[in-house]
PADREN-665126 format. One line per 4 residues: number of its first residue (from 1); for each residue x, y, z of N, C-alpha, C, CB. Coordinates in nm, 3 decimals, padded with zeros to 5 digits, always signed. Glycine has a CB too. Layout:
<rs>
NUM> X/Y/Z/X/Y/Z/X/Y/Z/X/Y/Z; ...
</rs>
This chain:
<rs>
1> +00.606/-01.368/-00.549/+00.499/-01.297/-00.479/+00.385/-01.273/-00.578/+00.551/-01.163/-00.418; +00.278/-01.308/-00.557/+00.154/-01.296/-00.570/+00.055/-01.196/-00.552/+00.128/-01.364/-00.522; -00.048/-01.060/-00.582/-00.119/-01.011/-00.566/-00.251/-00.968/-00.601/-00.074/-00.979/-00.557; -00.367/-01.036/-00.544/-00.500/-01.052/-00.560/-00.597/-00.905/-00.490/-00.530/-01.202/-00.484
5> -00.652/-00.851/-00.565/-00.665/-00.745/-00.543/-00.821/-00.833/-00.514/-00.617/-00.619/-00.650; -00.851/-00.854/-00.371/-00.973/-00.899/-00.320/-01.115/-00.794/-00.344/-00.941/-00.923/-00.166; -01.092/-00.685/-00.283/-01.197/-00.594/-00.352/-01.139/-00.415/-00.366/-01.352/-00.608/-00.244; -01.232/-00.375/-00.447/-01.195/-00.218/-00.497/-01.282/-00.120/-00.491/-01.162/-00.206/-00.629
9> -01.264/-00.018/-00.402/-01.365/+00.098/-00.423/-01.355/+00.240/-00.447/-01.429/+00.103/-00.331; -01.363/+00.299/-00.535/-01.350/+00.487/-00.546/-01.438/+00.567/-00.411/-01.448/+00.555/-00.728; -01.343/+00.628/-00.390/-01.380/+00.694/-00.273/-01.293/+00.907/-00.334/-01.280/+00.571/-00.094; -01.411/+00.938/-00.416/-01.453/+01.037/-00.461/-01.401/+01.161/-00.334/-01.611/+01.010/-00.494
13> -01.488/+01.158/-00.228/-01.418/+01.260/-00.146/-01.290/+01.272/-00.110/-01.464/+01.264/-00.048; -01.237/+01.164/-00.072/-01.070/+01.171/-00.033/-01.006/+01.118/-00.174/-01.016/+01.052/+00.121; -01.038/+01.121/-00.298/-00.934/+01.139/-00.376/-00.862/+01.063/-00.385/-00.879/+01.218/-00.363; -00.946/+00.884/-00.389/-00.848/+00.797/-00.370/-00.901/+00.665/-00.424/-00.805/+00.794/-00.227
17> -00.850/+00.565/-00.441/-00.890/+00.404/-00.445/-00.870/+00.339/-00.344/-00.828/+00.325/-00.537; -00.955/+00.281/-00.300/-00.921/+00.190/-00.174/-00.924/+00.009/-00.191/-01.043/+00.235/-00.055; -00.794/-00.058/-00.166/-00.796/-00.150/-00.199/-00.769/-00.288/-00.127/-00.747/-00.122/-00.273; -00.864/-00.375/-00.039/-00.797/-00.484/-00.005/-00.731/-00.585/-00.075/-00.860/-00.531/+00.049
21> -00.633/-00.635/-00.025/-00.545/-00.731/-00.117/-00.508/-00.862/-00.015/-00.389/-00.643/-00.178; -00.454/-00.961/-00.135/-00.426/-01.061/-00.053/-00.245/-01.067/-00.152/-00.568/-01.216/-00.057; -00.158/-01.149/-00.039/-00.028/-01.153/-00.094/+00.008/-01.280/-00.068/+00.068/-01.055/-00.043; +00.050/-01.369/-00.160/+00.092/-01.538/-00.165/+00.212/-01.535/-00.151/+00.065/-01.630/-00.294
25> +00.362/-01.568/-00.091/+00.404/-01.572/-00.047/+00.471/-01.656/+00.023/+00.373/-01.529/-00.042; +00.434/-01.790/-00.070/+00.481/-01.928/+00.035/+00.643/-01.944/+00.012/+00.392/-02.102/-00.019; +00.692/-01.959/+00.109/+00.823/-01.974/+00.120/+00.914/-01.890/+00.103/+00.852/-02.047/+00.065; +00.884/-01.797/+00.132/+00.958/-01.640/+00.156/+00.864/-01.540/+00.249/+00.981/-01.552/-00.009
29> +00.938/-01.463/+00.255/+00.949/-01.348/+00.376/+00.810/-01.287/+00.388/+01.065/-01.218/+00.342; +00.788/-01.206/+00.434/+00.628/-01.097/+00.411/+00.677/-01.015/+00.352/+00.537/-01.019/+00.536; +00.645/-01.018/+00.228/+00.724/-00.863/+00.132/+00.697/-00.768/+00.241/+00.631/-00.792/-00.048; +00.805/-00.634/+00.175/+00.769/-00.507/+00.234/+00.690/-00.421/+00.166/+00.869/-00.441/+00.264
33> +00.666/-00.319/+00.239/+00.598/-00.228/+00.241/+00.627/-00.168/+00.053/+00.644/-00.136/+00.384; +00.788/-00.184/+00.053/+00.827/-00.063/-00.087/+00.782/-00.199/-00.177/+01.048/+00.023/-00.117; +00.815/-00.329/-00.194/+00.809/-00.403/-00.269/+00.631/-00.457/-00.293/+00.914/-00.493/-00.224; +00.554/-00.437/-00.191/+00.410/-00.386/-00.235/+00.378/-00.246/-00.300/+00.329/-00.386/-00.118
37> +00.430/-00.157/-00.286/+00.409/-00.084/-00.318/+00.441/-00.048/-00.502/+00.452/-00.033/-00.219; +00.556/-00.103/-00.532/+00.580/-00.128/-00.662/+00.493/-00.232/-00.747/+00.706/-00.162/-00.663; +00.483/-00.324/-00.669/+00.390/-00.449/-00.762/+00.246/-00.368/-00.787/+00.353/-00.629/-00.653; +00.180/-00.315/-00.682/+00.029/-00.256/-00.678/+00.072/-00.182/-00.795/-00.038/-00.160/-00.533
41> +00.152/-00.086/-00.786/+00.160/+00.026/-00.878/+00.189/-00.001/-01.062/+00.283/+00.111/-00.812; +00.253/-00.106/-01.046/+00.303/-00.174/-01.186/+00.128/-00.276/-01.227/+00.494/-00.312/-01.146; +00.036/-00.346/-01.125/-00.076/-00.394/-01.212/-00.175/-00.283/-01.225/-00.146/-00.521/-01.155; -00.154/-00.176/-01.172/-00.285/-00.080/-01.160/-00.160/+00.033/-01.225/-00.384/-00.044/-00.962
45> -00.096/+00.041/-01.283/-00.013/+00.125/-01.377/-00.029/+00.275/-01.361/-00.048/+00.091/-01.520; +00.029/+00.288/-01.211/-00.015/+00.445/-01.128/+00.178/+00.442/-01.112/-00.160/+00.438/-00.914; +00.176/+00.582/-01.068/+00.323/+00.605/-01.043/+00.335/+00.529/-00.851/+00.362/+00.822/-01.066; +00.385/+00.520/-00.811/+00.470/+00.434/-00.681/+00.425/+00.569/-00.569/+00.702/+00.401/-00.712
49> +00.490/+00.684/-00.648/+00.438/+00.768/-00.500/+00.304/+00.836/-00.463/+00.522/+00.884/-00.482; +00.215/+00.761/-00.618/+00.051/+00.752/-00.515/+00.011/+00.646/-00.469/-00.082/+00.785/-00.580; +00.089/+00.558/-00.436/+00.067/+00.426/-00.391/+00.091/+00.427/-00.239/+00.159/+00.324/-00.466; -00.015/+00.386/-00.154/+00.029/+00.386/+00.008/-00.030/+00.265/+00.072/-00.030/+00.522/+00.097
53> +00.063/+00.171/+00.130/+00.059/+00.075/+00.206/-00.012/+00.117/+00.326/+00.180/+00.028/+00.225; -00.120/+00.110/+00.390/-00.176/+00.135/+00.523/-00.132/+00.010/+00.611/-00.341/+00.154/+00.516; -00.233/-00.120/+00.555/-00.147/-00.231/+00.648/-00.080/-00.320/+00.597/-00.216/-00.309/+00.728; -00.021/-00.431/+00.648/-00.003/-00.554/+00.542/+00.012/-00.690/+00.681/+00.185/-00.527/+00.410
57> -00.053/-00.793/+00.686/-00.072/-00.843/+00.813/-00.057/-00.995/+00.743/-00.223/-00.792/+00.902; +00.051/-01.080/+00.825/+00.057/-01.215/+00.770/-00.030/-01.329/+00.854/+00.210/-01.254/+00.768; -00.079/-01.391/+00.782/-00.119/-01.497/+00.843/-00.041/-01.603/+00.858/-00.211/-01.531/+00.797; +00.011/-01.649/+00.985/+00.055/-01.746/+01.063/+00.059/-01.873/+01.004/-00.014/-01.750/+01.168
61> +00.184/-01.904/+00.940/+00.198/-02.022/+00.914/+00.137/-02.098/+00.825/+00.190/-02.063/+00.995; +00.071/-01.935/+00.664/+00.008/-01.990/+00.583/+00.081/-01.920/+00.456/-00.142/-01.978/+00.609; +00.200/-01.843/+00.479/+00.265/-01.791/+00.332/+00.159/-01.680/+00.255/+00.287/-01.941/+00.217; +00.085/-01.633/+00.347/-00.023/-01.567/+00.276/-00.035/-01.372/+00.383/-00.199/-01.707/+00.297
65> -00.077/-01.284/+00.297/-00.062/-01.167/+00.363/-00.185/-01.116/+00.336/+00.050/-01.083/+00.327; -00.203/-01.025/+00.379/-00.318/-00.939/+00.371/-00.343/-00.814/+00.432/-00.406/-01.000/+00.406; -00.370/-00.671/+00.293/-00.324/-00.592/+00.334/-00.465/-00.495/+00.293/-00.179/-00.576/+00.288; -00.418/-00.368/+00.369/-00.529/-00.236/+00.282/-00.423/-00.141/+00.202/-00.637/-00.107/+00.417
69> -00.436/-00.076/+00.103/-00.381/+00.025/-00.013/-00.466/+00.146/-00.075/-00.348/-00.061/-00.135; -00.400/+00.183/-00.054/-00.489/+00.322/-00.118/-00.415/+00.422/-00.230/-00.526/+00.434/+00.019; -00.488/+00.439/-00.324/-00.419/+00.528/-00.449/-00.487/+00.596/-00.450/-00.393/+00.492/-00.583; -00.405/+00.717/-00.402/-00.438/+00.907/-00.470/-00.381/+00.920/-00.602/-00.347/+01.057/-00.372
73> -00.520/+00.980/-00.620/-00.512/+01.074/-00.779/-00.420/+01.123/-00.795/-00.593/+01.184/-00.813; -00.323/+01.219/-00.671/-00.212/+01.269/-00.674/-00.087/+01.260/-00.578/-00.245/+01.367/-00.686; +00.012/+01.305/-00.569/+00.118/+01.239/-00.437/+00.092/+01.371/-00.376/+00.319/+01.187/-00.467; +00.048/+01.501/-00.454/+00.006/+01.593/-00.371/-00.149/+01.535/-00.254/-00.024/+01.722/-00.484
77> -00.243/+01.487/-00.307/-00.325/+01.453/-00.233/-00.282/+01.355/-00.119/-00.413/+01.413/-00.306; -00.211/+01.275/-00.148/-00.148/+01.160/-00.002/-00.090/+01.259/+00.091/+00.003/+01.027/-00.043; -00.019/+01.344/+00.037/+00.062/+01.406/+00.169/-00.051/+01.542/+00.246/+00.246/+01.493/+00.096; -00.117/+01.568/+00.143/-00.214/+01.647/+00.238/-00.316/+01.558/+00.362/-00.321/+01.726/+00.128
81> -00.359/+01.432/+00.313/-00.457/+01.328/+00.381/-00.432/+01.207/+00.461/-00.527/+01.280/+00.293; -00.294/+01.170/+00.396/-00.236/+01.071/+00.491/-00.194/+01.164/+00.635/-00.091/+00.989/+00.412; -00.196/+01.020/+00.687/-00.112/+01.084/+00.866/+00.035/+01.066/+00.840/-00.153/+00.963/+01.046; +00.094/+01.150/+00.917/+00.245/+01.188/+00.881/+00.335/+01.053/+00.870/+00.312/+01.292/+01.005
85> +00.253/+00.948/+01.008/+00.338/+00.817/+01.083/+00.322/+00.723/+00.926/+00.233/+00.723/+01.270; +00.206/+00.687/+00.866/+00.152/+00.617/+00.753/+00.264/+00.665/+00.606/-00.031/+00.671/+00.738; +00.334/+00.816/+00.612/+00.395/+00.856/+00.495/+00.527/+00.855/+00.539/+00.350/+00.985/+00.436; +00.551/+00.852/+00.685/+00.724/+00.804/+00.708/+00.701/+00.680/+00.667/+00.807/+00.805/+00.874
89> +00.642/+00.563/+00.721/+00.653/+00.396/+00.679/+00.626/+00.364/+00.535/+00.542/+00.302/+00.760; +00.587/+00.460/+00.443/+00.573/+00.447/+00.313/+00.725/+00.487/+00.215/+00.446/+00.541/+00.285; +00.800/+00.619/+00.298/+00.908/+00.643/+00.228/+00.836/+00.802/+00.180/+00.948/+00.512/+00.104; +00.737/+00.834/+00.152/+00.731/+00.941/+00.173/+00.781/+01.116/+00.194/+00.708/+00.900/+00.212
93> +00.777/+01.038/+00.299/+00.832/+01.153/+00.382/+00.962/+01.136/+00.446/+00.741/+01.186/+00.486; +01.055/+01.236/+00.540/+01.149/+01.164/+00.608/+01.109/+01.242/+00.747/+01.315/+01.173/+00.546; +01.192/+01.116/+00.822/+01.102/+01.140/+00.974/+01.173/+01.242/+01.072/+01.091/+00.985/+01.071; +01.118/+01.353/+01.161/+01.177/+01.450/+01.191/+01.232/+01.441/+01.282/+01.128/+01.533/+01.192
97> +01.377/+01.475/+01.325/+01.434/+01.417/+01.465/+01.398/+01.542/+01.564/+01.621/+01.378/+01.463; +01.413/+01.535/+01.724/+01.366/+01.596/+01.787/+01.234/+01.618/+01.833/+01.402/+01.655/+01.756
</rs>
């Protein structure tokens, strides 16, 4: 697996990096969510739980992904700003029954 960090922007008010990416991938699966989440975090050398997968979307029959990411300054800041649904699918959080 492959990750091309297509473009990057600081976004000062929400306390975060915002990042489109592209993911290569030929001849295997669409990584997940945790296994993006470790690679982002290991080239941009942030801890894993300010790392948040928003999307990750494959393109059809080209071994190729493409996703949005976002890194908070803090894991306190993700859980105040993320939506609850975005920090269960991250690992986050755990999801509430009832």
């Amino acid at each position: 697996m492959e990750i091309e960090v297509v473009s990057e922007r600081n976004n000062p008010l929400l306390r975060r990096v915002e990042l489109r990416i592209r993911v290569e991938h030929k001849g295997k699966k669409t990584p997940t969510r945790d296994e993006v989440r470790e690679a982002i975090a290991k080239i941009k050398k942030v801890q894993k739980d300010r790392v948040i997968v928003d999307y990750l979307h494959s393109e059809f029959g080209w071994g190729v992904s493409r996703g949005y990411v976002k890194i908070y300054d803090t894991k306190k800041d993700a859980l105040e700003i993320e939506e609850e649904h975005i920090l269960i699918r991250n690992g986050l959080i755990e999801k509430k029954e009832g």
